[in-house]
C-alpha positions, 0 to 999 in steps of 0.5 A: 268683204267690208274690210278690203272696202275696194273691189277689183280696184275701182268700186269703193264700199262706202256703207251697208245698205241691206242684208238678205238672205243671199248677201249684202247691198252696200253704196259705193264709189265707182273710182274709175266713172265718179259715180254712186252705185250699189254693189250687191254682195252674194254670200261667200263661196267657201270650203263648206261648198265642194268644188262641183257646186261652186263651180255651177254657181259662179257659171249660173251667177255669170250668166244670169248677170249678163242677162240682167246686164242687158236688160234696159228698161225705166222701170228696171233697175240697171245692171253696170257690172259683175263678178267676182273678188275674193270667192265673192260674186258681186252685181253693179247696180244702179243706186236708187233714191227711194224705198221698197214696196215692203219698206213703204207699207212699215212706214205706213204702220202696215196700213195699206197704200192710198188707191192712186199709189197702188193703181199707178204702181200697178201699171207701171210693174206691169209695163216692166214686166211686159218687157222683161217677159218679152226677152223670155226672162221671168222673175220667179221671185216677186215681192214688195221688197223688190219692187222699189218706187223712187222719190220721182214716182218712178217704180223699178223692178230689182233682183233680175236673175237673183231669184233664177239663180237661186232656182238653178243651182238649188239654194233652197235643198243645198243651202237651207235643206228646207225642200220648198220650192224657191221663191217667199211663200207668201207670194209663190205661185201654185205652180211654183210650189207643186215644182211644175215648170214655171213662165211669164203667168207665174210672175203674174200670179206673184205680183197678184199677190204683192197688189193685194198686200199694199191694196189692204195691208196683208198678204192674200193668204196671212199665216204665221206657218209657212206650210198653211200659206202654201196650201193657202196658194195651192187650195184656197179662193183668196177673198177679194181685196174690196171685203177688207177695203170698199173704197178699192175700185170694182175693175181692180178688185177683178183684176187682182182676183183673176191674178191669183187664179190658182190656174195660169190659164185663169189668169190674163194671157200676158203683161201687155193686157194686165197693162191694157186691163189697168189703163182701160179700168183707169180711164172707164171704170169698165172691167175687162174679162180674162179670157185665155186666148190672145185677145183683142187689144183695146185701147193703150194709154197713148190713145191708139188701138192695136188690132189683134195680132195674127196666131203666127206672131205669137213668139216672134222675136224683134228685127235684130237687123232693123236698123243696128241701133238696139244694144239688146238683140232678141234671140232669133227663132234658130239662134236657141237651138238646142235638140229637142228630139230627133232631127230627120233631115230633109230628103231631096226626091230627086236623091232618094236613090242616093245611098245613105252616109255613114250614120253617125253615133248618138252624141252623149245628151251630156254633151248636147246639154253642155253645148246648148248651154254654152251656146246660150252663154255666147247669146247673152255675151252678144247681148252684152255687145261683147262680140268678140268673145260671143264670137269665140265661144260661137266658133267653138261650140260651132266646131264641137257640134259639127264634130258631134252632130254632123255640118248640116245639123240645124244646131250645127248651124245655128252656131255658123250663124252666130258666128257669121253675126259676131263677125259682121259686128266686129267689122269683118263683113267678108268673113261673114259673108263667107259664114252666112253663105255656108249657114245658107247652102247647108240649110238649103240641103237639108230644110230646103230653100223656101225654109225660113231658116234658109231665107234668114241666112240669105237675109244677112248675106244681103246685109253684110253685102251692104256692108261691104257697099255692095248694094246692088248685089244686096238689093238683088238677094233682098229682092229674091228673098222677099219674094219668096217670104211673101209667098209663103208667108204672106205680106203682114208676116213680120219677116216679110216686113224686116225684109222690106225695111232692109231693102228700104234701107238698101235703096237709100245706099243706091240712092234712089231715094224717093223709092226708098222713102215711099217703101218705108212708109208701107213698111211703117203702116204695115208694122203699126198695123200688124205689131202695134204703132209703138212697138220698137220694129215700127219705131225703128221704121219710122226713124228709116222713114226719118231718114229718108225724108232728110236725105231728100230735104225735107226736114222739118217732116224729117225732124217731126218723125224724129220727134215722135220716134223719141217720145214713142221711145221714152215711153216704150223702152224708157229714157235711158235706152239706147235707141231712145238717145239715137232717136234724140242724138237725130232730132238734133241734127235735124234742128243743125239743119233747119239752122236751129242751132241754138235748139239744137245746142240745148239738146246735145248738152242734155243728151251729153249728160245723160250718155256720159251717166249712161255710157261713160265720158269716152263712150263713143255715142257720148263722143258723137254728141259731143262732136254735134255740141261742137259743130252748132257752136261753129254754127252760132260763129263761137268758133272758140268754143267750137274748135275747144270741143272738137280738139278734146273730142278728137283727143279721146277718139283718138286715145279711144279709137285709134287715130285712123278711126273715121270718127277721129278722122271726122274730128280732126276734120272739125279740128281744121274747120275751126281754125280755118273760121279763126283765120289760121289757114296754115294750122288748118292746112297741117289738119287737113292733110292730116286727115286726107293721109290717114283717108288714103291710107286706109279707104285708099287714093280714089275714095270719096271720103278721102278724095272730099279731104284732099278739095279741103286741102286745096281750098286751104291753099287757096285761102293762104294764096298758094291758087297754083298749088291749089290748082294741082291738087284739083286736076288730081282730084279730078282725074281719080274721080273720072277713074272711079266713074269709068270703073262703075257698073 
């Protein structure tokens, strides 16, 4: 691998960083962006493997890197690329400035780590965890060298999927012949090494493990043997951690303690309240009981109270259709499915004389297994925002499961669903409409039609509708939907409330904008109340309330909320998430608004360097707050600048996009603003017909986008004094808004 010092033509190993058990780690140069990365080498794959192992592992490999790929926290270590070159897999990281826990503790001569060091790297691992635990991912392999703190303080988890990967295809039997459990010993859970089935608690009892280590300078179970720490994890109260070092805090001492029960239901019940129990111990000094139940939330760092979550939330997934802006979706509760025991359809009593169909044979659980998986491997390509390819695989096990199972099997139909969410994500909203209309009628035969999984199915119908800008047949079925959830459900259930938000959204496309605005903030209330005001369905709400509250005018409310929105997203989700930079991309158009421009200026070059180092210069939300740079320096009158940047940011559009892309489109418009501001009215005259030709061509001759470019065209001629001219183009325009006005409802 270090000979050919370049792989797959873009990332140039530069020196060794570390070598493990697994591969190596190597700095290097992404050619293509212009930026360090680290590059993680796995052992290579050569003959001493035969052909079924190797292939299980490359399978294993890309799928645990998709989902670490998709993983977008501060304070976990970002995944940019993988895969695999010359029988070498590899992982594209992000290159960390800083020193691993492991490493901290040898600079420090094994001594343990100052108390403020190890309650703050406590706290911070704990929210990381919350996190990754709440995408369903356990670690499995938590240790002080994978816990790296930055020289900014900031802490990240690394290794996502590593440990996994090891645990799936066996590393430890094939490879070693050891027969222990995978994970490092000293910091194994018990369940872990009696090989029981594993979950969120285990990382938990790990990451015990690492606390006690850098609170008093060794392991909780010490031992040269291998075999003795074991059965140390398995069989022994550890000591607590104030008999080795007094100065530790009484509510941490408990903490830890309870970390390592040698039960998971001993432990506390998820990261979130390991989090709580910290902040609270760090402001009060008060130590929190464990108990096993979901138990009352106390008061978070941000200085709000969350009551206790209803049992029924317990599992649910956030509101993939919320608001689109979160790259990572949350499996559904269907979108899993996968047979775990025997299907018995719904029987209608009204058919029950009806003769049974011709039952169809038992599919091989092989094949079930496989489909699952693939299925599965279609999620994590989704979460990637690879839709097309997510939308191939969807589509075929969808057409191996019908063929197997039967169209109305919930498997069956959960793929249908999938399809139908890739198709409305590549832009082809009536073909989803037709998928989600078939998921719909088949789960209303077979679960009845006041089953959530039916009703999930009609939610997004009323979603591509809206997509499709037909509101008010969206409005219709996000009505007739929410009644039914409210009903069954109840109004605080977190379906009933993503129902609600969406017909928020939808009034607002109908313009009834106070309505919209009003529904919104009971939405938002309601979420605060039932999820906790910093939950990313609650942020994604108030943004809606954001929103609305622009569209009525009133934007310094609209700007405050958008603020807040940002900071609640910085410290939930982290900087660099995507629905953070959305949140900040809002504030300033918000300042543009208010003429705040030199404001607003300020912030879109900030945001323009922290897009291009997360997506990339030609991304297109890079391109977008470009395009805003571009539009507040017209509005400062350094009209020079301005046109500069709306030109090149119309250039890469273009190349990017298409030419008749409407954000192209946007630009070229920006493109004739400037030189019309600059007094060269016939340039501007050429951009502008530019635009209302590709506008016509492709949303057609009485659009309003398209009718809006051609009144540019005729203020353009006016400015160059040719009023007759002018004055044609505004009867047309004119007389195909009266023939849209006259074919409305």
């Amino acid at each position: 691998m270090a000979d050919t010092r370049l792989i797959q033509s873009r990332y140039r190993l530069l020196d060794l960083i570390g070598r493990g058990g697994m591969g190596e780690v190597w700095r290097a140069r992404d050619e293509s962006l212009g930026r360090q990365v680290a590059v993680k080498c796995l052992k290579p794959m050569g003959p001493q493997h035969d052909q079924a192992f190797t292939r299980v592992l490359r399978e294993r490999f890309r799928r645990e890197a998709r989902v670490a790929a998709a993983l977008q926290h501060r304070g976990v270590t970002v995944v940019h690329d993988f895969g695999e070159h010359d029988g070498v897999l590899y992982l594209v990281m992000e290159l960390l400035d800083g020193r691993n826990l492991s490493q901290l503790m040898e600079d420090n001569k094994q001594h343990p780590l100052p108390v403020e060091d190890v309650v703050d790297i406590a706290d911070q691992v704990a929210g990381a965890l919350a996190y990754t635990h709440e995408q369903g991912i356990v670690h499995r392999d938590l240790k002080p060298a994978n816990i790296m703190r930055l020289a900014d303080g900031t802490v990240k988890i690394c290794d996502f999927g590593i440990a996994r990967l090891g645990a799936d295809i066996g590393f430890t039997s094939r490879l070693t012949g050891t027969g222990i459990a995978m994970g490092t010993p000293h910091y194994m859970s018990p369940e872990q090494i009696s090989g029981d089935p594993v979950d969120q608690r285990s990382d938990l009892y790990s990451f015990g493990c690492v606390l006690y280590e850098i609170a008093t300078g060794a392991p909780p179970f010490d031992m040269e043997d291998a075999w003795a720490v074991l059965v140390g994890h398995r069989d022994t109260t550890p000591e607590p951690p104030r008999r080795h070092r007094d100065e530790l805090p009484a509510y941490f001492d408990r903490i830890v303690l309870d970390l390592l029960a040698k039960e998971p239901t001993g432990r506390p019940h998820d990261a979130r309240e390991l989090g709580r129990r910290i902040a609270a111990g760090r402001t009060s000094l008060t130590y929190v009981p464990t108990v096993a139940t979901p138990p009352v939330r106390r008061a978070d760092p941000l200085g709000s109270r969350e009551p206790r979550l209803p049992s029924w939330t317990r599992g649910m997934t956030t509101g993939h259709k919320a608001g689109g802006a979160s790259v990572l979706r949350t499996t559904p509760p269907d979108a899993a499915a996968g047979l775990t025991g025997e299907w018995i359809p719904r029987v209608d009593a009204r058919r029950a004389t009806t003769p049974r169909p011709t039952e169809r044979p038992t599919p091989p659980p092989e094949l079930v297994a496989t489909l699952t998986n693939r299925h599965n491997a279609g999620l994590s390509l989704g979460r990637l925002g690879r839709w097309a390819e997510a939308g191939e695989v969807h589509r075929s096990v969808a057409a191996e499961r019908e063929h197997a199972l039967g169209p109305d099997h919930p498997d069956t139909l959960a793929s249908r669903y999938e399809v139908g969410f890739t198709l409305s994500r590549t832009g082809r909203a009536s073909d989803a409409l037709r998928e989600y209309s078939r998921v719909a009628q088949g789960r209303e035969r077979t679960l009845g039609p006041d089953h959530p999984d039916t009703l999930a199915a009609r939610q997004e119908m009323a979603y591509v509708l809206g997509q499709l800008g037909r509101h008010f047949e969206a409005h219709q079925t996000y009505t007739s939907v929410l009644a039914v959830r409210e009903r069954t459900a109840g109004s605080d259930h977190p379906d009933t409330l993503r129902c609600r938000h969406n017909l928020a959204y939808n009034l607002s496309r109908l313009g009834r904008l106070e309505d919209s605005y009003r529904l919104a903030e009971e939405v938002a209330e309601a979420r605060a109340r039932v999820l906790g005001p910093t939950h990313p369905d609650t942020l994604v709400t108030r943004y809606e309330v954001a929103y609305a509250l622009g569209q009525l005018g009133r934007w310094p409310e609209a700007l405050q909320v958008y603020r807040e929105v940002a900071e609640a997203r910085v410290r939930a989700l982290g900087p660099d998430h995507p629905d953070t930079l959305t949140a900040r991309y809002e504030v300033g158009i918000s300042l543009g608004r208010l003429g705040r421009s030199g404001e607003a200026l300020d912030l879109y070059r900030h945001l323009i360097d922290d897009r291009t180092r997360v997506n990339g210069p030609a991304d297109p939300e890079t391109l977008r707050a470009r395009h805003g740079l571009g539009v507040n320096l017209g509005r400062l009158g350094r009209w020079e600048e301005a046109l500069a940047e709306a030109r090149d940011v119309c250039a890469i559009r273009e190349r990017v996009l298409g030419p008749d892309h409407p954000d192209t489109l946007v630009s070229r418009r920006e493109v004739a603003v400037g030189l019309g501001w600059l007094g060269r009215w016939t340039d501007a005259l050429t951009e502008y017909r530019r635009v209302a030709a590709s506008r016509e061509r492709v949303l057609g001759p009485d659009h309003p986008d398209t009718l809006a470019s051609h009144n540019d065209e005729a203020h353009c001629l006016e400015q160059l004094g040719r009023g007759a001219e002018a004055v044609e183009v505004y009867r047309r325009v004119a007389v195909a808004r009266q023939r849209g006005d006259g074919g409305g409802r």
